[in-house]
C-alpha positions as YAML, in Angstrom:
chain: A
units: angstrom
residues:
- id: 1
  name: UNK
  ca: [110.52, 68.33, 100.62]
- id: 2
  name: UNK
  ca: [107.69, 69.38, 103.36]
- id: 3
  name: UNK
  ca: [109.10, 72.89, 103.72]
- id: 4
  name: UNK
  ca: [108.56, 73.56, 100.19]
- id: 5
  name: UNK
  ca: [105.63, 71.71, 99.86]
- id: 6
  name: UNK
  ca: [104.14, 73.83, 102.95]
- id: 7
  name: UNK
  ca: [105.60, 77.30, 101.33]
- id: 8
  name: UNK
  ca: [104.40, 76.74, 97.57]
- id: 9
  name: UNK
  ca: [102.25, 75.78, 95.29]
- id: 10
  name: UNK
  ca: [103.98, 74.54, 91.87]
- id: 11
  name: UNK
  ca: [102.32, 74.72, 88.64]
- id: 12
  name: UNK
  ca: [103.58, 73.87, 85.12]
- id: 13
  name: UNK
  ca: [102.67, 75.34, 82.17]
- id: 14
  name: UNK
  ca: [103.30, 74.16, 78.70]
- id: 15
  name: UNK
  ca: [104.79, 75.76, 76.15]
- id: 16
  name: UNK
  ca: [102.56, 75.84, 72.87]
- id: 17
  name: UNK
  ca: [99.60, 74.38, 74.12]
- id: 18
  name: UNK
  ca: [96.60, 76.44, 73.15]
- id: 19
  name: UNK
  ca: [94.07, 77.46, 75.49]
- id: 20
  name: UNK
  ca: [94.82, 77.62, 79.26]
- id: 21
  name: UNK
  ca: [98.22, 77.38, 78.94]
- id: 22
  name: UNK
  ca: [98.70, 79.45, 75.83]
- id: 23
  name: UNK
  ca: [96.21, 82.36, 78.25]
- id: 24
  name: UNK
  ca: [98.57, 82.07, 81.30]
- id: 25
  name: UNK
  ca: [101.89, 82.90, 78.79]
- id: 26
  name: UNK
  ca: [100.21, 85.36, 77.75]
- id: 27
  name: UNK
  ca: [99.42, 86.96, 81.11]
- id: 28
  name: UNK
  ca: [103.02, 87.31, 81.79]
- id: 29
  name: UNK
  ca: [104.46, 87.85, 78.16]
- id: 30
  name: UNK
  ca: [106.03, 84.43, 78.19]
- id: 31
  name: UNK
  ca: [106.69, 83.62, 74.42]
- id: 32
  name: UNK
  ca: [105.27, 79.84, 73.53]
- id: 33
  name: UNK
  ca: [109.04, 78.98, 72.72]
- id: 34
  name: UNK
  ca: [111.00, 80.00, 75.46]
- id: 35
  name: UNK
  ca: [113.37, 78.01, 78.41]
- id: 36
  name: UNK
  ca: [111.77, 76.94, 81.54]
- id: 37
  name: UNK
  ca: [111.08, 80.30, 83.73]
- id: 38
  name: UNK
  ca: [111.02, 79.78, 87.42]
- id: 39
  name: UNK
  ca: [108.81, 82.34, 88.73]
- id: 40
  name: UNK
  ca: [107.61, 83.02, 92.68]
- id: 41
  name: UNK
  ca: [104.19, 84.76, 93.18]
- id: 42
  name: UNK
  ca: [101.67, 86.44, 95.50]
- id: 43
  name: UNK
  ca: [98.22, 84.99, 95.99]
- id: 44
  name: UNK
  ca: [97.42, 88.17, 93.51]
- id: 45
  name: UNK
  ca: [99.44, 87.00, 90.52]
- id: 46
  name: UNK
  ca: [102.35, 89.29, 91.07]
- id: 47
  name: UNK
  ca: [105.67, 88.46, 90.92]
- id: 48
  name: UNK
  ca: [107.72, 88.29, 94.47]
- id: 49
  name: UNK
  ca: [111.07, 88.29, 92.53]
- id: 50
  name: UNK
  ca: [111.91, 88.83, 89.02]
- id: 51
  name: UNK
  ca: [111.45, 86.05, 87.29]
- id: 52
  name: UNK
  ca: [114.45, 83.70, 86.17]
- id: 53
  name: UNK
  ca: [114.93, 81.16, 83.22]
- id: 54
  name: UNK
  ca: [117.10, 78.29, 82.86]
- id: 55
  name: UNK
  ca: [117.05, 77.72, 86.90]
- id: 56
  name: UNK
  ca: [117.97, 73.94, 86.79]
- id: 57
  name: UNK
  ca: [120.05, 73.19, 89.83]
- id: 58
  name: UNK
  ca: [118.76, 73.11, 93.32]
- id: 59
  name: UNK
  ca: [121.20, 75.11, 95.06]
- id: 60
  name: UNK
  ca: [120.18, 78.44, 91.95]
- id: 61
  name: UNK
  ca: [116.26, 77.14, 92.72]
- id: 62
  name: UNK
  ca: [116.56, 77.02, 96.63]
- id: 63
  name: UNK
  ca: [118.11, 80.65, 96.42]
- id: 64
  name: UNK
  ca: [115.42, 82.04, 94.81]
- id: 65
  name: UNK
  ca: [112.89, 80.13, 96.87]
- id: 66
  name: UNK
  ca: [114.51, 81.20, 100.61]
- id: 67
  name: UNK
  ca: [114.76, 85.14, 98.70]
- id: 68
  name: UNK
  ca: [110.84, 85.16, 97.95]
- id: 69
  name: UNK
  ca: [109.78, 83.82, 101.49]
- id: 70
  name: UNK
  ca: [111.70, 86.64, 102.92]
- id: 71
  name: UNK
  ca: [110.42, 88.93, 100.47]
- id: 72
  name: UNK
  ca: [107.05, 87.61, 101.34]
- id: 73
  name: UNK
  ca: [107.75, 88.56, 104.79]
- id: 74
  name: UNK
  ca: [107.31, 84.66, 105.93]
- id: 75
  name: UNK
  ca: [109.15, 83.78, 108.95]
- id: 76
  name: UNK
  ca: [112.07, 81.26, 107.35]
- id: 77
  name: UNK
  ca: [113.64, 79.80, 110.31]
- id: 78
  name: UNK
  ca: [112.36, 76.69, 110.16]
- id: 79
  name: UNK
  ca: [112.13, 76.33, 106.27]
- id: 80
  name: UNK
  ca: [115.19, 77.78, 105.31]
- id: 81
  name: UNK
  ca: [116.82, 75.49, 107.67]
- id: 82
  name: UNK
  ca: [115.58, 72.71, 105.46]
- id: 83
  name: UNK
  ca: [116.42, 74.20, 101.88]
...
């Protein structure tokens, strides 16, 4: 838990909420209805990997997490070791 809790900052956004939510799915063409989407960013808003719905398990989510630190050019020694 402190690896990705140093690495990320997680956010949640509701489906069919209006306002902020409703603003943010629109930003990234998320329709109001869909799945869960997992999605890894830059401090800019852009997406480090494409982004993935339906990512439910650990081992799928830990993939993708390890894959966008690298991408991000982050040294993962020490948290990959821990996902």
């Amino acid at each position: 838990m402190e690896a990705i809790q140093d690495a990320f900052v997680p956010l949640l956004v509701i489906n069919n909420r209006p306002g902020a939510d409703a603003n943010i799915l629109k930003r990234f063409g998320e329709p109001a209805w869909n799945y869960q989407v997992v999605r890894f960013l830059t401090a800019k808003g852009k997406d480090l990997i494409p982004s993935k719905d339906q990512v439910w398990t650990t081992g799928p989510l830990a993939r993708r997490m390890i894959t966008s630190l690298k991408r991000r050019g982050a040294r993962c020694r020490v948290i990959c070791k821990h996902l």
